[in-house]
N, C-alpha and C positions, 0 to 999 in steps of 0.2 A: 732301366730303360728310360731315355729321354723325351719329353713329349714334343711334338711338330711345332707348337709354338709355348709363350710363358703369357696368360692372362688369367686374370681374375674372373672374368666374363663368362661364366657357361651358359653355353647356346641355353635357347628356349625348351626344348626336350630335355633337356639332361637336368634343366631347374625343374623341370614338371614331373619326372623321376623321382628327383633327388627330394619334392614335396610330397608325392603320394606315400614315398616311401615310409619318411617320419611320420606321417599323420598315419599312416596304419599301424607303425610299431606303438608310435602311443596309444592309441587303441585299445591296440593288444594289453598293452599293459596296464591303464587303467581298468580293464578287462579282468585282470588277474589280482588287483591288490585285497579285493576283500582275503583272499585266501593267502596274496606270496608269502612266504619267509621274509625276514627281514634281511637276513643275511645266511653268510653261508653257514654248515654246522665249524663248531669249532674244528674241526682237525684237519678242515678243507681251506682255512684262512690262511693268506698270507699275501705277501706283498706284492702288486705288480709291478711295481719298480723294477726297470733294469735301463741303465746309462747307455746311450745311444747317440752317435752325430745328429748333427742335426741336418735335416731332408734334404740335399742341393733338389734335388727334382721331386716333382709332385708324384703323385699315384693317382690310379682312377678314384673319382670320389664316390662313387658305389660300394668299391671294395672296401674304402675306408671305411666310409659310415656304415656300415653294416657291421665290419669290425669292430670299434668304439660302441656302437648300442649294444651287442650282444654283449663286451665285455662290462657295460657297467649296468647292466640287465641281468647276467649270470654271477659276477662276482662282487656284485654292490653292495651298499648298505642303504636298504630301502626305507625311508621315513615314513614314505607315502603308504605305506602297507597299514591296514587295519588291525595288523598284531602290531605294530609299536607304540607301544604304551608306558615310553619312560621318560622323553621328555615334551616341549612344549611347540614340535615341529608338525606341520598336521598333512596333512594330503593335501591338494591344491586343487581346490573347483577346477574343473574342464577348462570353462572360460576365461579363468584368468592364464591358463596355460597358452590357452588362442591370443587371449590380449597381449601375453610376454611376447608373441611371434609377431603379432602386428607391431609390436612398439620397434624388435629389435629388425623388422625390416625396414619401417617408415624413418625411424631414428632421429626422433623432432630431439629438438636441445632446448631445454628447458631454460637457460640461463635466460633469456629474453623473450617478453613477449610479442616483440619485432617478428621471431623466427619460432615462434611457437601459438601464434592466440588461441589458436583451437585447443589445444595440447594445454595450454596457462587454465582456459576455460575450464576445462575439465579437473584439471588438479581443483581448483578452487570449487569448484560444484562438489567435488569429492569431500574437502574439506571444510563446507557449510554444514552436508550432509552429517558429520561426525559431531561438530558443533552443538548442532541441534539435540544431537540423541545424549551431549552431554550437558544439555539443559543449560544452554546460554541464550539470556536475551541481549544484551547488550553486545555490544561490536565487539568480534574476534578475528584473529586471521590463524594464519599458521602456513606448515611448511610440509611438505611429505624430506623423507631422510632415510637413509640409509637401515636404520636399525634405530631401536630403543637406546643405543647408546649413546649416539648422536644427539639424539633428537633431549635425553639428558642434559648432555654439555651443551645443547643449544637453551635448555632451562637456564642453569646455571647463569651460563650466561647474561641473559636477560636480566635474571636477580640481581648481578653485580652491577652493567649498566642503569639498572633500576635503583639500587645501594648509592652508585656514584656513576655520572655518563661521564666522567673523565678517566675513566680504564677502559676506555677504548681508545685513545690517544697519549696518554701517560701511564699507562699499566697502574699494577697493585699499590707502587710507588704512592698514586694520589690516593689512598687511602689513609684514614688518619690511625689504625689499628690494622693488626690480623684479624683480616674476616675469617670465620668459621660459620659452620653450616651444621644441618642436625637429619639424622635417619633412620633408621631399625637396624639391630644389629642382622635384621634376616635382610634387609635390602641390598638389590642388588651390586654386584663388584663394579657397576661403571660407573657409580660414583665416586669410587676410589679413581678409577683412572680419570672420569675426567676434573678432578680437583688437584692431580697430577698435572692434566695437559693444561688446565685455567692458570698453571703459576701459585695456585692455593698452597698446593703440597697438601697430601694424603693426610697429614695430619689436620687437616683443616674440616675434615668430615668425622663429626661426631658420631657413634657411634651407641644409640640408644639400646639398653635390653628391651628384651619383649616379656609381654606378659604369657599365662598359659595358654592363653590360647592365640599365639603367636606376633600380637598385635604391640605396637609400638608403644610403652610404659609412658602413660600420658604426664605422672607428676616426675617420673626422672627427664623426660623432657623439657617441662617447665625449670625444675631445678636448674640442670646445667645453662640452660638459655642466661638463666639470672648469674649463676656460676660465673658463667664468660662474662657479660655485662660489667661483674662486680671486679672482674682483672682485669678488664681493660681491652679485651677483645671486641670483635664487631661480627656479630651475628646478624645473618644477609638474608637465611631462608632458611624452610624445612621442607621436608621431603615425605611425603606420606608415600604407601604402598599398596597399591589394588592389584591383588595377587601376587603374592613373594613367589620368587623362581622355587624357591625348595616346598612349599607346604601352600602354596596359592590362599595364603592368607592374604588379610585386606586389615588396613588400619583402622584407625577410627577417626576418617574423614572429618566429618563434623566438626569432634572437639581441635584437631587440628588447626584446619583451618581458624578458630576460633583463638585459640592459642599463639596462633602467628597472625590472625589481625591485632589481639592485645599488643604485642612487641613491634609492629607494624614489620613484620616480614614475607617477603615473599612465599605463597603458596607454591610447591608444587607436589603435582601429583604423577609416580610412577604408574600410568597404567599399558605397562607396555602388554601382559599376559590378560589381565583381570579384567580391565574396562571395557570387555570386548561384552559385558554383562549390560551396558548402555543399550544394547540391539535389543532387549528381551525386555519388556515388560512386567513378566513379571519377577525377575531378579534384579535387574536393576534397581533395584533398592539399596541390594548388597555393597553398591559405588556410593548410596548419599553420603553428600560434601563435595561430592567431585565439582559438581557445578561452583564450589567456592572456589574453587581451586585459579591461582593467577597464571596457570601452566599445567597442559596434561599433554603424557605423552602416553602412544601407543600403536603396537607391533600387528599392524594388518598379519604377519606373515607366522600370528599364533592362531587366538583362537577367529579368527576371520579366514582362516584357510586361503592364506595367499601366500604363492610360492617368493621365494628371495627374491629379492632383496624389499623391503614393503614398512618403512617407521612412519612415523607422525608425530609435530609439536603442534599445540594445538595454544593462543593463549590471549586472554582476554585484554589484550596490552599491544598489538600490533603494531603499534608505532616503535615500540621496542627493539624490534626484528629489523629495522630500515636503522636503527639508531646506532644498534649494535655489529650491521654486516653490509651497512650499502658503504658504495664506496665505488671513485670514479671509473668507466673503461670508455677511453672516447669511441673506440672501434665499433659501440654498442650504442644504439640510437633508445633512449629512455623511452618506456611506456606511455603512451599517448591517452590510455588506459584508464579511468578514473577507478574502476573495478579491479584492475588487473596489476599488482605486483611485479616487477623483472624478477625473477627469481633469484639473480643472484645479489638480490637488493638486500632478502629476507635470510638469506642461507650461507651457510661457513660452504655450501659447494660451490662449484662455477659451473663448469659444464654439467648437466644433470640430466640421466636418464627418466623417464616417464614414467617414474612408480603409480603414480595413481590410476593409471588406465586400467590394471587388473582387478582393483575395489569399484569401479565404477561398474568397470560389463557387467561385475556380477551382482552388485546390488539394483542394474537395469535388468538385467536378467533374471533375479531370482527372488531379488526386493527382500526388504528389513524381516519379514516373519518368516522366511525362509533360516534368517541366523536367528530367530527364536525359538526355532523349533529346533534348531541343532541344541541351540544351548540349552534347553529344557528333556531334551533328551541327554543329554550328557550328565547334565545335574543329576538326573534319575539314577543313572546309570556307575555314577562315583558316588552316590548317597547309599547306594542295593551294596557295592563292594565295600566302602566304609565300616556299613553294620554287618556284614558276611564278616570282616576281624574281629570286631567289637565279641561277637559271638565265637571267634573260633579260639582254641585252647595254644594252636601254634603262636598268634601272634596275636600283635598289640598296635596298636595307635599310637603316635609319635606326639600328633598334632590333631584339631578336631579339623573335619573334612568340613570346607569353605568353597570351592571351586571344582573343578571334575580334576584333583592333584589329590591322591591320598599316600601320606608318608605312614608307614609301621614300620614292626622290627620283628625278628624272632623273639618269642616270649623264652629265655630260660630263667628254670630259679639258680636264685643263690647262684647268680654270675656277674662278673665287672662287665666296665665301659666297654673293654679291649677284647674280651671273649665276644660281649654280645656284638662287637663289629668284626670279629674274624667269622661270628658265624652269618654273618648278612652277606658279606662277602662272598662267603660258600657258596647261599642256597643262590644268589642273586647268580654268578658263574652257574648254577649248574642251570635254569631253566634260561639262562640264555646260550644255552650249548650247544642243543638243538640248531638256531640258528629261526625258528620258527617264531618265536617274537624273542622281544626285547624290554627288561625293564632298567632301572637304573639304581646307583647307590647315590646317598646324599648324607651330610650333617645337619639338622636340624637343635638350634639350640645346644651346638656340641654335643648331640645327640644322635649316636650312627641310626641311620635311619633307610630302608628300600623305596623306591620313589617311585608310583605308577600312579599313569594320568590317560584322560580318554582325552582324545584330540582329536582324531581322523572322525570325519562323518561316514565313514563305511565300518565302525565299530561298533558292533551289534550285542547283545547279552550271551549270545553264544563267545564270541571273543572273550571276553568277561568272563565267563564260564570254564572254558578251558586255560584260561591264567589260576584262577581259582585252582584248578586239577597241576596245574604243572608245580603251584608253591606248595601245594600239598603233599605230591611226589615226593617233592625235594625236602621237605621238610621230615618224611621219615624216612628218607635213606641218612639225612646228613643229622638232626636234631634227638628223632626220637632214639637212635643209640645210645647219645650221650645221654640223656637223662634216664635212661635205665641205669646205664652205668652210674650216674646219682645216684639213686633211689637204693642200688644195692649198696654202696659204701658204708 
């Protein structure tokens, strides 16, 4: 059916529908996550995919939208749910969910603060705020970004301009060696890529082992630093890590940083997951060094419960950021500003969405001890589950527990690498069968390992609890057979 006329324009009733409507279903939903399932049970999955022209004519938008929330309401894969406890994606404050609607109806543009001051204002009060809680006194700026991995290759970056500010205009070419860089072998993959996308090349990121208790081998990093030095390479930075993706371990900040003043290279520090430990008083401990750090970066959109899209570079060098990415648009009348950056002075983006209005409403709204109090519940909460393995006879500790991220495995005797990962495998499929949570697999230290983590603020000891019951289940339908079958051999 063809409609009367083609605009974009829906009358004022049909806008004021089409809002009551979403704000009740979300509602509702947030409503239901302490308890939803995460997803459907297994034998109910499958693809909604099916190939289809594309729309010449519209449909009512009632029908649609009703359609669309129900289907990614009934057949979704909910993060937001207080059963999902495998990776480091959390629920999203209320407010920052109202901020995501304010921003994408207002739809300021970041690139200038011509056409954004209020909008510029608030990024930047956003990003004093973080500053602060990472114990700088001296001048910093920074940038909000896409994700952790950006806001990385925006480190990087800086290191290199800071190395030499003539690879911003004659690339790696004016350098007088291959630069290389240095990491954890647990840190994360966007190093690799972005030492790919810098012209580095992958191999230009070192690759430290860690020690047991997953932290960055402090004299094989000295070693190799002098290593490269002594061939003739150029060593530009190191890369610490406040909370690894797989086992939320944390470096040893301190001696780092320490290590890379002696070589005079750049600090940076991964705190896309872990740093978020700066809000708490009392773990914030678990970051010292961070504040030495000549670059920190980190992912509002983990443990600060803010929905996608939500990074931050943060770095005591802000001249750096203008050095490394400004660059002329006559179209674009320069900041008048002595305060206020053009954003796309400081940033590999141009146009840029208003990521920091969801970290502000809600640190206006619910202020710094409110993420204290989440994280010191949480700590409690993956410190109770930690020592429940430590004690239980099925399983074992991969890693020691450092952040609310606890890695084990199936405990079997007298079994390889290859068994003990097809039986992780197993129990991990079978209590996420159900569909009622969800945990995940990981390698730690080449080491197959189950990965559960408390993230959402509507996960309570009862949740905890019946995780507990579901690996237990699983573990003697699928473990304690076989080792009967052991025992009697």
């Amino acid at each position: 059916m063809q409609p009367t006329e083609t605009t974009f324009d829906l009358d004022y009733s049909m806008r004021r529908r089409l809002g009551y409507m979403l704000v009740d279903k979300i509602n509702e939903y947030y409503g239901s996550l302490s308890h939803r399932a995460v997803q459907l049970p297994r034998r109910q999955r499958r693809s909604m995919y099916s190939p289809e022209p594309i729309p010449e004519w519209g449909e009512d938008p009632e029908i649609t939208f009703e359609r669309v929330f129900d289907d990614l309401l009934e057949k979704g894969f909910h993060i937001a749910s207080a059963n999902y406890l495998g990776l480091m994606n959390p629920t999203p404050t209320f407010i920052s969910v109202l901020a995501e609607t304010l921003v994408a109806a207002l739809n300021p543009q970041l690139a200038s603060v011509e056409r954004s001051a209020a909008a510029s204002s608030i990024e930047r009060q956003t990003v004093d705020w973080v500053g602060q809680r990472i114990g700088w006194k001296q001048r910093f700026g920074g940038t909000f970004t896409t994700g952790g991995s950006e806001a990385n290759l925006t480190a990087l970056q800086l290191a290199l301009v800071k190395l030499n500010p003539a690879v911003i205009d004659c690339g790696l070419r004016s350098l007088k060696a291959p630069a290389v860089f240095y990491a954890s072998s647990e840190s994360h993959h966007s190093l690799d890529k972005a030492a790919g996308m810098l012209g580095l090349g992958r191999h230009a990121l070192r690759r430290i082992e860690v020690t047991d208790q997953m932290q960055i081998d402090l004299d094989r990093l000295e070693r190799a630093i002098r290593s490269d030095l002594e061939r003739g390479y150029l060593p530009f930075c190191v890369v610490g890590t406040a909370g690894t993706t797989n086992a939320g371990a944390i470096d040893n900040l301190m001696w780092m940083a320490e290590i890379s003043k002696q070589y005079g290279l750049w600090f940076h520090v991964d705190g896309a997951y872990g740093a978020a430990v700066i809000f708490s008083d009392r773990y914030r401990s678990l970051a010292q060094g961070i504040e030495l750090a000549d670059s920190v970066s980190l992912d509002p959109h983990k443990w600060l419960a803010m929905p996608f899209s939500a990074g931050m570079l943060l770095t005591t060098h802000p001249e750096l950021l203008r050095q490394a990415y400004g660059t002329k648009a006559p179209y674009l009348q320069a900041s008048q500003s002595p305060e206020l950056e053009d954003n796309f002075q400081i940033s590999s983006q141009w146009s840029r969405r208003m990521n920091s209005l969801k970290l502000w409403m809600t640190l206006r709204v619910h202020g710094r001890v409110s993420y204290e109090a989440l994280i010191d519940k949480q700590m409690k909460l993956a410190a109770g589950f930690a020592q429940w393995v430590n004690e239980s006879k099925r399983f074992e500790l991969v890693a020691p527990q450092v952040l609310p991220a606890i890695v084990f495995r199936v405990n079997l005797q007298n079994a390889g690498e290859a068994e003990i990962a097809a039986a992780n495998r197993a129990l991990v499929e079978e209590v996420n069968r159900s569909g009622q949570r969800w945990i995940s697999l990981t390698t730690v230290a080449e080491r197959s390992a189950i990965r559960t983590m408390v993230i959402s603020y509507l996960t309570t000891e009862t949740h905890v609890l019946e995780l507990k019951n579901a690996l237990l289940a699983a573990a003697e339908r699928l473990i304690a057979p076989r080792q009967i079958f052991e025992r009697s051999k």
